[in-house]
C-alpha positions in Angstrom: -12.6 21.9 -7.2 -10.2 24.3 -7.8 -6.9 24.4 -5.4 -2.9 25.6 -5.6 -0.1 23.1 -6.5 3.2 23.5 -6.3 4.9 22.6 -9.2 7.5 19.9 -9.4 11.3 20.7 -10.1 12.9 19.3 -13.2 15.3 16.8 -11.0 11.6 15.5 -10.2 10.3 15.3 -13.5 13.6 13.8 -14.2 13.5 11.1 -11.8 10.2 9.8 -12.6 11.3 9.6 -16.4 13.9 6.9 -15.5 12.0 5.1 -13.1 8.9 4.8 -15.4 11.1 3.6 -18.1 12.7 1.0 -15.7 9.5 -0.2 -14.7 8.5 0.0 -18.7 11.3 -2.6 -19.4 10.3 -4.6 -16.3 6.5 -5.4 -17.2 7.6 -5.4 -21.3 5.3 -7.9 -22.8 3.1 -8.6 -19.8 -0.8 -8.7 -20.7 -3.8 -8.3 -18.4 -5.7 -11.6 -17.3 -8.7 -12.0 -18.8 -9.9 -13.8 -15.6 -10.0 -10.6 -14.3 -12.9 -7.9 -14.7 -11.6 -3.8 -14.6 -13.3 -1.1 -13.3 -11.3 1.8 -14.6 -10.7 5.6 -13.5 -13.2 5.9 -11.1 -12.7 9.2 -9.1 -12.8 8.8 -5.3 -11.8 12.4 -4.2 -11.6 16.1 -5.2 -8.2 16.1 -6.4 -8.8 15.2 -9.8 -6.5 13.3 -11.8 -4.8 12.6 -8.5 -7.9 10.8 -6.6 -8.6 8.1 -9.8 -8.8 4.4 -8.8 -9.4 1.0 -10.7 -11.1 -1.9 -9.2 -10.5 -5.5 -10.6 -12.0 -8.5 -9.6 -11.7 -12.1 -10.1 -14.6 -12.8 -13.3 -15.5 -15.7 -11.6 -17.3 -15.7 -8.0 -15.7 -19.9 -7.5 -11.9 -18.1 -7.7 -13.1 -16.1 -4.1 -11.0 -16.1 -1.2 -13.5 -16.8 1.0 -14.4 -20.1 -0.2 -10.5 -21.0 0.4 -10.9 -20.0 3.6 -13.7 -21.8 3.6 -16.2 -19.6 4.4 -19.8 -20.3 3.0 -20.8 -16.7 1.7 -19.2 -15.7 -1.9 -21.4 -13.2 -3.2 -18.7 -10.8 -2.0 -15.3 -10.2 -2.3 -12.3 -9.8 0.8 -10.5 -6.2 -0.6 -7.7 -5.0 -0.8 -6.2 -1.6 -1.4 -3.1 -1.1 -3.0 -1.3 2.5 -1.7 2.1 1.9 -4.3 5.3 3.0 -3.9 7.8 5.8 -5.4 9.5 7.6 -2.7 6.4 10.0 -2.0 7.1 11.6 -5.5 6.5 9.0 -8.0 4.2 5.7 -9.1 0.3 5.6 -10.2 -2.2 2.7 -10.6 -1.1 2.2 -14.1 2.2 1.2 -13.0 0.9 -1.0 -10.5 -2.1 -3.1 -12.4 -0.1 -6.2 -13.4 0.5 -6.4 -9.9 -2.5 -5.6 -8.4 -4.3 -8.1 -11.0 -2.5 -11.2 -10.0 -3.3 -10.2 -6.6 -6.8 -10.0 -7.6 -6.9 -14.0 -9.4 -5.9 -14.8 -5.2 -9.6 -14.5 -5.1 -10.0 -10.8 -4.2 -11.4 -7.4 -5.2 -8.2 -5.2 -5.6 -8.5 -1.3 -5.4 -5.3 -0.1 -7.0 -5.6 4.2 -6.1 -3.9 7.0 -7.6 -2.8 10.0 -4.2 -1.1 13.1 -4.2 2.5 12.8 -4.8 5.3 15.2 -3.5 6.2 17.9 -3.8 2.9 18.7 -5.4 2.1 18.1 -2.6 3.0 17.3 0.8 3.0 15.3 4.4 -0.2 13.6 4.9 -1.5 14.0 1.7 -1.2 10.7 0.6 -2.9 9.2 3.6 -5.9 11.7 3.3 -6.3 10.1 0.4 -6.3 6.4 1.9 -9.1 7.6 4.3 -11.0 8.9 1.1 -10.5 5.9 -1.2 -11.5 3.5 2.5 -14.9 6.0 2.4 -15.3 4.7 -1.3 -14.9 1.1 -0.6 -17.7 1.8 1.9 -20.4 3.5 0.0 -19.7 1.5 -3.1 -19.3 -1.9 -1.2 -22.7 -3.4 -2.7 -22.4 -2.0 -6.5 -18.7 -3.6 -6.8 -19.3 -6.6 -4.7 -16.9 -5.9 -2.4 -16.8 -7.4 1.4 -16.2 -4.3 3.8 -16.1 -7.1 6.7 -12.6 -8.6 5.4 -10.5 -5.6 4.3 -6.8 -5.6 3.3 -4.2 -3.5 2.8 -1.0 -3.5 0.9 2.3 -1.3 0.2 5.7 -1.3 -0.8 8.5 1.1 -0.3 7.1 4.7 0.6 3.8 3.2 0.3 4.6 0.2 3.1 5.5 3.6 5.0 2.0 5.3 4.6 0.3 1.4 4.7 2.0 0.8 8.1 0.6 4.9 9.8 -2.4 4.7 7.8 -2.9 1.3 9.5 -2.2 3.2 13.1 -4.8 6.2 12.1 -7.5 3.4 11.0 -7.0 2.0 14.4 -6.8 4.9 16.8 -9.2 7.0 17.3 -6.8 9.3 19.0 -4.1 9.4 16.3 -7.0 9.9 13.9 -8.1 13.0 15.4 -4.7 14.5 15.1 -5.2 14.3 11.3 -9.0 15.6 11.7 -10.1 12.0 10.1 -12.4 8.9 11.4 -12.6 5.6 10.1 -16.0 4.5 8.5 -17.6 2.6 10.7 -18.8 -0.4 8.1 -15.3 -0.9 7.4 -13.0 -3.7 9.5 -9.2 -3.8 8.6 -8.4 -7.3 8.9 -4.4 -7.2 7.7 -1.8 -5.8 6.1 0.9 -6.4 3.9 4.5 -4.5 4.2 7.1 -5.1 1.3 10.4 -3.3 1.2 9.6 -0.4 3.4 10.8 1.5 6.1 9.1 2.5 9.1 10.5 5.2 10.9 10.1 8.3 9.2 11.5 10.9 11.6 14.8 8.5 12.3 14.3 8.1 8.3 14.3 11.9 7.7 16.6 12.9 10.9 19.7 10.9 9.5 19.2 12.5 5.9 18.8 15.9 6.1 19.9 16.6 2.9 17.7 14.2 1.3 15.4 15.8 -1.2 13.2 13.3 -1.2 12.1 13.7 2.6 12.3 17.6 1.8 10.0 17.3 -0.5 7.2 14.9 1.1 7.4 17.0 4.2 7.8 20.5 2.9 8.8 21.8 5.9 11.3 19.4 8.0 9.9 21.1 11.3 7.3 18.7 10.5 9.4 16.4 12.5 8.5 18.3 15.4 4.6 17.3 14.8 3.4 14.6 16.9 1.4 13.4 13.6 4.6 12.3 12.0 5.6 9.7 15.0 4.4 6.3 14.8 5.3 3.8 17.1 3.7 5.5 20.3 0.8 5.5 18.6 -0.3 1.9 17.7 -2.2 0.2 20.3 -3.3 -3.7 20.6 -6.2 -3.1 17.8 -3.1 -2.4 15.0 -4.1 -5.0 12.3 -2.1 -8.3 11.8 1.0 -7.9 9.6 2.6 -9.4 7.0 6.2 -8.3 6.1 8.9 -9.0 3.8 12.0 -7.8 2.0 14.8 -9.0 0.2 18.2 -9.5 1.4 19.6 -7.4 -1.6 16.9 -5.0 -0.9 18.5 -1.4 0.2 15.8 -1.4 2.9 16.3 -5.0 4.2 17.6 -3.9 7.7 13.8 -1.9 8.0 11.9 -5.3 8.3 13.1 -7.5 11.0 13.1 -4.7 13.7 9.6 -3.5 12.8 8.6 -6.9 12.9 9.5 -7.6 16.2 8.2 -4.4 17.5 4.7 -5.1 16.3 5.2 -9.0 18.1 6.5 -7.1 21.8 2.9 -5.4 21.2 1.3 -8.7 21.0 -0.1 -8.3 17.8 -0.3 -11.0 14.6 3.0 -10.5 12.4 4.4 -12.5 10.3 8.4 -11.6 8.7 10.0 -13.1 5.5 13.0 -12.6 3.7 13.6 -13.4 0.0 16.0 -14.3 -2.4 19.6 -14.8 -1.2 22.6 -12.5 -1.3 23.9 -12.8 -4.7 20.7 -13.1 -6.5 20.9 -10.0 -6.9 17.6 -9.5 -8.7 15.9 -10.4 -6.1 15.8 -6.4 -5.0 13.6 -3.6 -4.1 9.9 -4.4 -5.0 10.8 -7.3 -6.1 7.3 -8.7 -5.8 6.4 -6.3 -8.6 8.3 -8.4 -11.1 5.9 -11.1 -12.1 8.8 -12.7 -14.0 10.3 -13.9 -10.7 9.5 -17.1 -8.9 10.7 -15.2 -5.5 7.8 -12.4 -6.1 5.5 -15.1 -6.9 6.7 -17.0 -3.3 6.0 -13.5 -1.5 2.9 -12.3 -3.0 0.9 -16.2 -2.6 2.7 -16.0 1.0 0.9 -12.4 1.6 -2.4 -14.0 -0.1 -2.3 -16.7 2.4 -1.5 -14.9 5.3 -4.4 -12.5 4.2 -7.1 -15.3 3.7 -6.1 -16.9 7.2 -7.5 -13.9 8.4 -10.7 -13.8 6.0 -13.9 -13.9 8.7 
């Protein structure tokens, strides 16, 4: 398919240098399970390079979430789909598979996506590309084993932001029709997991205007003006139950509790936990993604658990 990028600014290309070498030095020396089978660069989308995703899953069918939640059937695995983080302009599946690995030895399939960054590209990009990888899980369900009753999702920072609206569009039929997209109809979003993010993006973008970042997801900041962008009015009692968490040396920390207990004045399932105190100061930002730490080890078996409580 042939289509027009924009093409990104060297303060971009920039950026994502030192923030791939930072995550370089964080996962130095890790190594991939080998209980864990990997399903690599499998295109879900037109877009290329852009619309790649892996799939791992646990080697053996005994190490199944269902079983721990002690459900009979374990010829198939609960999901989850991993949208990562990166400010809307940075991050792919490669930077996420340790990550996404360990989540998969909690007894699940794991679909860890590439999407459209900024400002390649722009606002909803990224969450087109959701819908398209969530039309993938459902026509390649049986040939990857995976369970399209119990899905999951997952995100942290930018991508707890598009986890948390993509969540909303999954579940509204109205707010989906904004975008021009419907949810498959084989798939049922059982949860989600939040971790760092922030989730009010016009408050987010309205109080930095000058922030590049926003620019560039959005393109056009009279995007704030579209009732696409807006969130909260839109989620409605079938919202999927919620697991988030933060750090209190997380730059984002004040995000999570207020969310939270907006989603519990809806009546919905949340659940809310902060990490790590405030002088460990490496307890920070995406923590979780640092298998080196016994705090992102606590958050990401508390996520698991939360998850499986709500395998069917």
């Amino acid at each position: 398919m042939e289509y027009t990028i924009n093409k990104a600014p060297k303060r971009v290309l920039n950026q994502r240098k030192a923030w791939a070498m930072s995550d370089a030095k964080r996962d130095k020396g890790l190594t991939e399970p080998e209980d864990i089978k990997k399903f690599r660069d499998i295109s879900y989308g037109p877009y290329d390079k852009w619309n790649l995703l892996d799939v791992y899953v646990p080697a053996d069918k005994k190490n199944n979430a269902k079983i721990k939640a002690g459900k009979s059937d374990a010829e198939s695995f609960p999901v989850i789909l991993n949208i990562h983080g990166g400010g809307y302009f940075y991050g792919d599946k490669e930077l996420y598979r340790f990550y996404c690995m360990r989540l998969a030895q909690f007894g699940f399939a794991v679909v860890n996506i590439n999407y459209r960054l900024s400002p390649e590209f722009h606002f909803p990009s990224p969450l087109e590309d959701a819908m398209g990888a969530m039309e993938w899980i459902d026509k390649n369900a049986a040939e990857y084993g995976l369970d399209k009753e119990n899905v999951f999702m997952v995100g942290d920072s930018a991508g707890a932001q598009l986890t948390s609206q993509f969540a909303c569009i999954f579940t509204n039929p109205a707010y989906a029709d904004l975008f021009g997209m419907k949810a498959p109809a084989g798939i049922n979003l059982r949860a989600i997991g939040l971790a760092c993010g922030m989730y009010k993006l016009p408050e987010r973008a309205n109080s930095a205007r000058d922030d590049l970042i926003m620019h560039d997801y959005l393109g056009d900041m009279k995007l704030l003006e579209d009732p696409r962008v807006e969130l909260h009015s839109n989620i409605t009692k079938d919202y999927p139950a919620t697991y988030i968490f933060s750090s209190y040396c997380d730059f984002l920390y004040t995000e999570c509790k207020p969310y939270a207990k907006f989603l519990e004045e809806k009546g919905l399932d949340v659940k809310c936990d902060i990490y790590g105190a405030k002088e460990a100061k490496e307890v920070a930002h995406v923590f979780h993604c640092n298998l080196r730490l016994d705090e992102g080890e606590k958050a990401n078996k508390a996520q698991a658990d939360f998850f499986i409580k709500h395998i069917v």
